[in-house]
ZADO-1210 file (C-alpha; in nm, 4 decimals, padded with zeros to 6 digits):
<atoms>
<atom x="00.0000" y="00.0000" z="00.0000" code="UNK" pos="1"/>
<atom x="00.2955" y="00.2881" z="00.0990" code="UNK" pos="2"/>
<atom x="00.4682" y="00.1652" z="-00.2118" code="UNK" pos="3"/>
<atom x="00.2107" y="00.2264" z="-00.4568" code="UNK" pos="4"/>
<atom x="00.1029" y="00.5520" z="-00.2810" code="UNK" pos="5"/>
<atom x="00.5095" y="00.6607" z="-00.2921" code="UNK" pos="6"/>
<atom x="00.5233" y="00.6169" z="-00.6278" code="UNK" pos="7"/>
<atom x="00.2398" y="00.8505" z="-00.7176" code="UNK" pos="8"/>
<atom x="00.3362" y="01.1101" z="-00.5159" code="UNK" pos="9"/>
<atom x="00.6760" y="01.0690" z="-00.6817" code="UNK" pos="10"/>
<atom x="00.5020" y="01.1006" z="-00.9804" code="UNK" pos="11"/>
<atom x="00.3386" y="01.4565" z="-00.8547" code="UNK" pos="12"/>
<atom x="00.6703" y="01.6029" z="-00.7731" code="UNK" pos="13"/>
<atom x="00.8670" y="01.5125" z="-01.0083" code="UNK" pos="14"/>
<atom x="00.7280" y="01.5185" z="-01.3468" code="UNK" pos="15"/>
<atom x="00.7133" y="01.8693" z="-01.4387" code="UNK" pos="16"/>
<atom x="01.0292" y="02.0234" z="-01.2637" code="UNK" pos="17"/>
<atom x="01.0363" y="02.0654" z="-01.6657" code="UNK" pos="18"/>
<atom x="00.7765" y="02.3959" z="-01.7018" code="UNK" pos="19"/>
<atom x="00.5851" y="02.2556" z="-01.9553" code="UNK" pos="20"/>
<atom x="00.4460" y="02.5712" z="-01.9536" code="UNK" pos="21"/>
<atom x="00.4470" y="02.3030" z="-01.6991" code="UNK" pos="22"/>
<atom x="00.4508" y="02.0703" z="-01.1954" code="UNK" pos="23"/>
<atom x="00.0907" y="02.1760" z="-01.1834" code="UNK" pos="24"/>
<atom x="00.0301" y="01.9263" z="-00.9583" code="UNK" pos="25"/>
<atom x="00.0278" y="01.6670" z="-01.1969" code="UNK" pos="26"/>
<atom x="-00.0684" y="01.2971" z="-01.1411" code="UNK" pos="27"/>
<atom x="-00.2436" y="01.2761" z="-00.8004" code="UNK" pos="28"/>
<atom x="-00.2371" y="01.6496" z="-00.7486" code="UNK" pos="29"/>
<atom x="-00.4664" y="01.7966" z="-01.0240" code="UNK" pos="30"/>
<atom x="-00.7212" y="01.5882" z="-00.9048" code="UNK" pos="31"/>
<atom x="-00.7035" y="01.7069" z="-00.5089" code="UNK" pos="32"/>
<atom x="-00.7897" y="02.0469" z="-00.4370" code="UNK" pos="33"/>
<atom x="-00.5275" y="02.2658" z="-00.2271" code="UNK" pos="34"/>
<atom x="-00.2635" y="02.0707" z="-00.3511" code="UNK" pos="35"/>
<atom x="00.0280" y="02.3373" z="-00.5617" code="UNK" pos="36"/>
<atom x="-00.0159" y="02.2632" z="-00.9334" code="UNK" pos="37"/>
<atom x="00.3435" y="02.2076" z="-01.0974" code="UNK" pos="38"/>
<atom x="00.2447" y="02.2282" z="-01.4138" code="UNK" pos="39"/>
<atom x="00.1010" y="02.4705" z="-01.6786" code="UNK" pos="40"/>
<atom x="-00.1342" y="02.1671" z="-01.7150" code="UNK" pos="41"/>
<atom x="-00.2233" y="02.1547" z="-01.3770" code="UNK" pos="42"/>
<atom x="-00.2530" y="02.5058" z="-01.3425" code="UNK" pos="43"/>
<atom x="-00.5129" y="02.5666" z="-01.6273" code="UNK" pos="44"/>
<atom x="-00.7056" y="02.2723" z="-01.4117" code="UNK" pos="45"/>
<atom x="-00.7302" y="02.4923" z="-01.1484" code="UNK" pos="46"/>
<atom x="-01.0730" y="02.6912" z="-01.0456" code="UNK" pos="47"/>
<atom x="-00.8577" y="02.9820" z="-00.8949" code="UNK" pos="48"/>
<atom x="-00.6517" y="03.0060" z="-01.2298" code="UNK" pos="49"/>
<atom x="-00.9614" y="02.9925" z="-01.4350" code="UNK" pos="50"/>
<atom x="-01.1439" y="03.2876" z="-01.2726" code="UNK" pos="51"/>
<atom x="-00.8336" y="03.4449" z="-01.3214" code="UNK" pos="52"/>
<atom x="-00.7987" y="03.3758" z="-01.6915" code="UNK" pos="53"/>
<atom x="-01.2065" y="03.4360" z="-01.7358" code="UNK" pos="54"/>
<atom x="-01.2474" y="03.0893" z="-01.8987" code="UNK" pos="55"/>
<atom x="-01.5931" y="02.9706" z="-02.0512" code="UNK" pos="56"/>
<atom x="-01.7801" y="02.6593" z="-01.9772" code="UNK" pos="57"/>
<atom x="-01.6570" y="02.5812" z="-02.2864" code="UNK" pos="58"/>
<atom x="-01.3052" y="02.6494" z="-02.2421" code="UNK" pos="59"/>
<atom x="-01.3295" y="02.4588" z="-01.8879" code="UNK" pos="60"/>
<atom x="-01.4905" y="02.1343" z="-02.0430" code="UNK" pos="61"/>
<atom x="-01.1601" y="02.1049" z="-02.2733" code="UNK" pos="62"/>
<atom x="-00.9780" y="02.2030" z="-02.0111" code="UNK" pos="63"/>
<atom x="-01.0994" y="01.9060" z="-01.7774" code="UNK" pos="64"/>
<atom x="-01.0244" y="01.7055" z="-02.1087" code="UNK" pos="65"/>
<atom x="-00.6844" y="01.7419" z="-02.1518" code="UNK" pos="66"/>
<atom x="-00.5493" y="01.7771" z="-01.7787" code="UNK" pos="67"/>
<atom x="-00.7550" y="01.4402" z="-01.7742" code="UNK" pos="68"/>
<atom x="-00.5562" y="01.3072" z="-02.0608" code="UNK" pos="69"/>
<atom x="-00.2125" y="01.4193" z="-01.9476" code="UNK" pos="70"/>
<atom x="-00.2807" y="01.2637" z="-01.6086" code="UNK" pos="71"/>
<atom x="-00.3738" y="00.9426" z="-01.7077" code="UNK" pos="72"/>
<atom x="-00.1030" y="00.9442" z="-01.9463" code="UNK" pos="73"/>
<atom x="00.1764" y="00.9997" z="-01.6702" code="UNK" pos="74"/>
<atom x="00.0308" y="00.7573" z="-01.4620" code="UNK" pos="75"/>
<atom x="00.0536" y="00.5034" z="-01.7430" code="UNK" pos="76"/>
<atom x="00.4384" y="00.6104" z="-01.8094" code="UNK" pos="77"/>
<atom x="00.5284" y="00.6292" z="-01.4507" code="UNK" pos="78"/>
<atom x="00.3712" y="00.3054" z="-01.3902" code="UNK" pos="79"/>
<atom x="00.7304" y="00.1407" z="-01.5023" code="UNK" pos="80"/>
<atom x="00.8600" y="00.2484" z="-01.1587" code="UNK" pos="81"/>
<atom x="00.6824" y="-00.0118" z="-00.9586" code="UNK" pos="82"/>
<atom x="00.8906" y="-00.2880" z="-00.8711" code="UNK" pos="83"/>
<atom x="01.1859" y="-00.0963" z="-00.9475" code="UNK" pos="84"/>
<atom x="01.4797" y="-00.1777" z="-00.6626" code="UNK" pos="85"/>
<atom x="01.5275" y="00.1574" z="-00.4664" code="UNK" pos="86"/>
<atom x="01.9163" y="00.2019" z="-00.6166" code="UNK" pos="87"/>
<atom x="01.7986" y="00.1777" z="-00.9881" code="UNK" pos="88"/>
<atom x="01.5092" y="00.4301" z="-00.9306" code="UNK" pos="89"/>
<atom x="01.6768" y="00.7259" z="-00.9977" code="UNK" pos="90"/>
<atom x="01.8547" y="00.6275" z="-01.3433" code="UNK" pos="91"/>
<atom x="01.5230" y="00.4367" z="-01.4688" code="UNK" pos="92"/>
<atom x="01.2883" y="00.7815" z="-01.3193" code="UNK" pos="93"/>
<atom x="01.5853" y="00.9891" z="-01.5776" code="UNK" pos="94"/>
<atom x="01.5060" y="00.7361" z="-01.8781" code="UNK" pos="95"/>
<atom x="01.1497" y="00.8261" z="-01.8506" code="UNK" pos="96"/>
<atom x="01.1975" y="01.2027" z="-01.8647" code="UNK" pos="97"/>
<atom x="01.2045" y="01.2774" z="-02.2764" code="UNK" pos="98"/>
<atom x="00.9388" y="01.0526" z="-02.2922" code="UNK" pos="99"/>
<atom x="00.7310" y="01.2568" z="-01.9755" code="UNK" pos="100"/>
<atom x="00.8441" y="01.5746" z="-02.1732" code="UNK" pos="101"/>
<atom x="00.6725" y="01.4892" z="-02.5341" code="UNK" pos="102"/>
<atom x="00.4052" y="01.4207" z="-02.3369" code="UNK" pos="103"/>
<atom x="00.4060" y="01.8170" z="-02.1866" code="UNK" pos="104"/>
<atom x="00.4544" y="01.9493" z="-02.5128" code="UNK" pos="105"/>
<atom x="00.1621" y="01.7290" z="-02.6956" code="UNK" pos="106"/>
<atom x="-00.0814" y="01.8630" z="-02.3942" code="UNK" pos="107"/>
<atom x="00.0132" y="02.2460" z="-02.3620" code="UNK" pos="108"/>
<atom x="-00.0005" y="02.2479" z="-02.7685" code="UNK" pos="109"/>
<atom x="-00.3964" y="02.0983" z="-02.7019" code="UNK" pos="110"/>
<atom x="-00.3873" y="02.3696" z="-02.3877" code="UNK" pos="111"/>
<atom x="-00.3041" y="02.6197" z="-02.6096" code="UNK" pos="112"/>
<atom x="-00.5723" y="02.5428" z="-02.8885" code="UNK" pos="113"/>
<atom x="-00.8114" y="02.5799" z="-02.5953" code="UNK" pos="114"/>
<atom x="-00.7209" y="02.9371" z="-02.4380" code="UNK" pos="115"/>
<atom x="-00.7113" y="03.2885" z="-02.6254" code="UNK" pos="116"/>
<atom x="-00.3677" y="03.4317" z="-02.6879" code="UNK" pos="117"/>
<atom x="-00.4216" y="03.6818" z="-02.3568" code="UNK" pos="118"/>
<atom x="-00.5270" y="03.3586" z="-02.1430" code="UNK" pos="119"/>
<atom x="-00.2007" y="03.1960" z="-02.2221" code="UNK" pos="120"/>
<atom x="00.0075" y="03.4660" z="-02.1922" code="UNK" pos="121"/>
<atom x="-00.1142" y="03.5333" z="-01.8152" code="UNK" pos="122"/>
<atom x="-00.1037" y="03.1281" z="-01.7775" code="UNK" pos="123"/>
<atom x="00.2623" y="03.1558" z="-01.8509" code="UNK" pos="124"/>
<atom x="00.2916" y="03.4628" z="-01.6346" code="UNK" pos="125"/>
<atom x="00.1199" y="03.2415" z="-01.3404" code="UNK" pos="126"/>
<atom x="00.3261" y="02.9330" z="-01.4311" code="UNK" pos="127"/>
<atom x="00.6545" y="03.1353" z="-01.3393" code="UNK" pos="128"/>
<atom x="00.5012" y="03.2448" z="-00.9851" code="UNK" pos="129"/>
<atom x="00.4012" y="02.9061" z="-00.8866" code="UNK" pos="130"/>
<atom x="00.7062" y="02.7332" z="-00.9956" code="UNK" pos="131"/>
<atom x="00.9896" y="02.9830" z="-00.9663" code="UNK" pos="132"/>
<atom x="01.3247" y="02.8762" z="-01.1013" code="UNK" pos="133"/>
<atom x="01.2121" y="02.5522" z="-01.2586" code="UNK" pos="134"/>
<atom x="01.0704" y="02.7321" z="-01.5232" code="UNK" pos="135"/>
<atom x="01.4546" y="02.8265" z="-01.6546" code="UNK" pos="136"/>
<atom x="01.4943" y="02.5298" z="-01.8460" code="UNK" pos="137"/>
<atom x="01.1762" y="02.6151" z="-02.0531" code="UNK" pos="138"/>
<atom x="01.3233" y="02.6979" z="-02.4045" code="UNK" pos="139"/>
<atom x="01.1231" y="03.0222" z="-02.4533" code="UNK" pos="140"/>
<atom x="01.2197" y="03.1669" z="-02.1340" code="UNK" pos="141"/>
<atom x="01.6087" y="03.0861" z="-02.1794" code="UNK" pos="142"/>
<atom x="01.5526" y="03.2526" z="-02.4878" code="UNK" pos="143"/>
<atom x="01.4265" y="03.5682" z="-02.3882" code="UNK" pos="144"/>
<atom x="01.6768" y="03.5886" z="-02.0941" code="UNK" pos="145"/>
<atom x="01.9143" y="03.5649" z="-02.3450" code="UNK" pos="146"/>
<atom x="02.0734" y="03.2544" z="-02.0933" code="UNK" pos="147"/>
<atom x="02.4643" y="03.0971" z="-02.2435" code="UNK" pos="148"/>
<atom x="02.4529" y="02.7157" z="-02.3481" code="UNK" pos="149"/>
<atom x="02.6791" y="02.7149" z="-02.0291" code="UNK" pos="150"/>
<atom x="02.4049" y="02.8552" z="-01.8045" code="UNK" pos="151"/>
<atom x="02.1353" y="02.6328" z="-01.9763" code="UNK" pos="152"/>
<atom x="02.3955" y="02.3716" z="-01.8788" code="UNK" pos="153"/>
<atom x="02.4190" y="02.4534" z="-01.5013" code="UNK" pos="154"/>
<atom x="02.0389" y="02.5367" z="-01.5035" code="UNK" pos="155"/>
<atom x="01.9458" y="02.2329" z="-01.5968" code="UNK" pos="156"/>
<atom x="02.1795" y="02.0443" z="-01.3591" code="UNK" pos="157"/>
<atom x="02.0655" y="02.2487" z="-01.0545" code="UNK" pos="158"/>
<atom x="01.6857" y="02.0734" z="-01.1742" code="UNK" pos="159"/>
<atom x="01.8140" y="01.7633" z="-01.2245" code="UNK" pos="160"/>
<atom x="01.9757" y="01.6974" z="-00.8989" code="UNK" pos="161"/>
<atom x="01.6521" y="01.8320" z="-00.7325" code="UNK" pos="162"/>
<atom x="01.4609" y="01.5291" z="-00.9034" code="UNK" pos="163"/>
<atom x="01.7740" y="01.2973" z="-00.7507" code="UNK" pos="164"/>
<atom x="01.7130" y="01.4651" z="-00.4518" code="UNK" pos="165"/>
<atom x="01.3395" y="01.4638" z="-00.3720" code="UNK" pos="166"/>
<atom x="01.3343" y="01.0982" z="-00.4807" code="UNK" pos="167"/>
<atom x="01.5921" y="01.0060" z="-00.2339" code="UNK" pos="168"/>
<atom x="01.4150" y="01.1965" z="00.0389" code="UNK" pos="169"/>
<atom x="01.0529" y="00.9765" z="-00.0979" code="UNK" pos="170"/>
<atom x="01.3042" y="00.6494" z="-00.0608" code="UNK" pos="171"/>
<atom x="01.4841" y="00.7401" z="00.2954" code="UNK" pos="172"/>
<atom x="01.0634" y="00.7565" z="00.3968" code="UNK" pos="173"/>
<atom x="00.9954" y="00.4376" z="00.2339" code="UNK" pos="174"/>
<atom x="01.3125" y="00.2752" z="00.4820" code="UNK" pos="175"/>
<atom x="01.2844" y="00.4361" z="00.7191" code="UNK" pos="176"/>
<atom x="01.5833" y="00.6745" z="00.7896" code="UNK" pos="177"/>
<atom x="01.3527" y="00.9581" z="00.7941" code="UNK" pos="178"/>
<atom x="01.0117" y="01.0032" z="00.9344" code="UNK" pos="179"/>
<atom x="00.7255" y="01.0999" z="00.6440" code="UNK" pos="180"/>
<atom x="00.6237" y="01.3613" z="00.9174" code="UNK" pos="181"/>
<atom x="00.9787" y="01.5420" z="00.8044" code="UNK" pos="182"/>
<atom x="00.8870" y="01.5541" z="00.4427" code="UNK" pos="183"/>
<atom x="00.7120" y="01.8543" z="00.4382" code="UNK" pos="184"/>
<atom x="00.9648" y="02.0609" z="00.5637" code="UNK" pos="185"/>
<atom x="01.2685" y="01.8957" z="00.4281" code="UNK" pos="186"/>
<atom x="01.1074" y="01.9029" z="00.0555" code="UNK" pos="187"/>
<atom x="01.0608" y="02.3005" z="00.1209" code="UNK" pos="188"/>
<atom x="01.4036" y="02.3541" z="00.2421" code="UNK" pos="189"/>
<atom x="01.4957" y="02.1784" z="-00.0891" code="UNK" pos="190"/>
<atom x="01.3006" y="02.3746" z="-00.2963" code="UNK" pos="191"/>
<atom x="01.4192" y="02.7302" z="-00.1618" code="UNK" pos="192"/>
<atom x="01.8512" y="02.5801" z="-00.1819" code="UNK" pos="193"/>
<atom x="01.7378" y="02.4699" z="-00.5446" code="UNK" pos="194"/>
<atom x="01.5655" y="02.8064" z="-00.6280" code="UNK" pos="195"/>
<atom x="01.9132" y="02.9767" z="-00.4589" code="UNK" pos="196"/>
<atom x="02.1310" y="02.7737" z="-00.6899" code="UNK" pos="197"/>
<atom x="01.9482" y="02.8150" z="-00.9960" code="UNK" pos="198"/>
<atom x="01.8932" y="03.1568" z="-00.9384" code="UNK" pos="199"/>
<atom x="02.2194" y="03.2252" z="-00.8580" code="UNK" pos="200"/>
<atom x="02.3292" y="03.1550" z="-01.2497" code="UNK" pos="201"/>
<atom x="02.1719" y="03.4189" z="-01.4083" code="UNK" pos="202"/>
<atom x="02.3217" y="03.7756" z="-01.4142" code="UNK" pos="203"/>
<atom x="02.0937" y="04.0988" z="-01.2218" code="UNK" pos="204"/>
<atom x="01.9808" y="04.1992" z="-01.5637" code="UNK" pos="205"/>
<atom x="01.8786" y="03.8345" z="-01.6249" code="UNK" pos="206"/>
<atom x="01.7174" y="03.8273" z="-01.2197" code="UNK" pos="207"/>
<atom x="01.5517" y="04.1463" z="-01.3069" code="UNK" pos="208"/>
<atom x="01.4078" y="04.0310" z="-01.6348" code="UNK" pos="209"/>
<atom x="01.2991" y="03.7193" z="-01.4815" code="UNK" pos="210"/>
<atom x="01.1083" y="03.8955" z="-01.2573" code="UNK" pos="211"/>
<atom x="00.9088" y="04.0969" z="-01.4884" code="UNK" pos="212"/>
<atom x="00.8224" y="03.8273" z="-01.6601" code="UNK" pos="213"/>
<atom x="00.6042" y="03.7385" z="-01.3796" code="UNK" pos="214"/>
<atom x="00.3456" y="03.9725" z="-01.4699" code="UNK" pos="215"/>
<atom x="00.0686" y="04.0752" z="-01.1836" code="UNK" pos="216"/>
<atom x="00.1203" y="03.9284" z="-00.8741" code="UNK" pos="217"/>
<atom x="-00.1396" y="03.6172" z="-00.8150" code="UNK" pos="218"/>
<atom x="-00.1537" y="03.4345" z="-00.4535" code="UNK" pos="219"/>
<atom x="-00.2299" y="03.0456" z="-00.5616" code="UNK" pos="220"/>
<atom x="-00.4206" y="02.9432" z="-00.2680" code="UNK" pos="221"/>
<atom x="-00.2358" y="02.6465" z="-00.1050" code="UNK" pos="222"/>
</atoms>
């Protein structure tokens, strides 16, 4: 029973530390209210978002549709990680990730069908609020922070060795060596040392761009 339920909540955390336009909380976590979305995906899903972005019934229907989609696809991908010894996790979780990422694209391009130009633009605008420095390795925004192949490079291993990391923390629960009641707080220390490093990259014009890119300020109810 813990097994199963620790792989989908590996699933939630870990599958869109690529910003889609991407985890919102994907898998497990567009489904549950108050849980932070982590992907574009799982953002759209969100009442809060959509009152923000003034969807129709319409819009919300296909919405429902494709966050639906996406989930059930990751599930189906992620799936492979049952049965999986602990010490080959990690390295089969990183074989999965171009295959988790088509799968991103393929739903924000249906995402983007759905919403009006001004809808996505504020989506994206969201997106980098709620998930902060992991949207950096998002080709569009590396482009318009003008970011080196070397910084791309360091970037993307700052987010890759928070997916090592977080997993590690899910299997040290699994074992034992930590209690789950110390997840909460260790997987938020993690995220603020990850958004430090990753941060930490980019020049003050780049920080300063970043941050405009942000648009209005929106509070994502937890």
């Amino acid at each position: 029973m813990f097994h199963s339920r620790f792989v989908a909540r590996s699933i939630v955390l870990m599958t869109v530390f690529v910003f889609g336009v991407a985890a919102v909380g994907e898998a497990q976590a567009q489904g549950r209210r108050g849980r932070r979305s982590r992907s574009l995906i799982g953002l759209a899903a969100r009442e809060q978002v959509q009152k923000e972005l003034d969807v129709n019934s319409e819009q919300k229907t296909q919405i429902k549709k494709v966050s639906d989609s996406y989930r059930s696809e990751l599930r189906e991908l992620f799936s492979g990680l049952q049965g999986v010894p602990a010490e080959e996790r990690a390295e089969k979780f990183a074989e999965l990730q171009s295959k988790r990422q088509e799968l991103a694209a393929a739903a924000e391009k249906k995402l983007a069908a759905v919403l009006k130009e001004d809808q996505i633009q504020r989506l994206k605008e969201i997106g980098i609020q709620v998930l902060g420095s992991r949207t950096l390795v998002r080709d569009e925004i590396a482009k318009a922070l003008d970011l080196s192949k070397e910084q791309r490079v360091k970037i993307q291993g700052v987010i890759e060795s928070e997916q090592k990391r977080s997993l590690q923390l899910f299997q040290d629960a699994q074992s034992g060596k930590i209690e789950r009641s110390e997840l909460r707080e260790k997987f938020s220390d993690l995220r603020k040392e990850i958004r430090t490093e990753a941060l930490d990259v980019l020049t003050k014009e780049q920080k300063e761009k970043f941050e405009t890119m942000k648009g209005e300020k929106f509070q994502l109810d937890s």
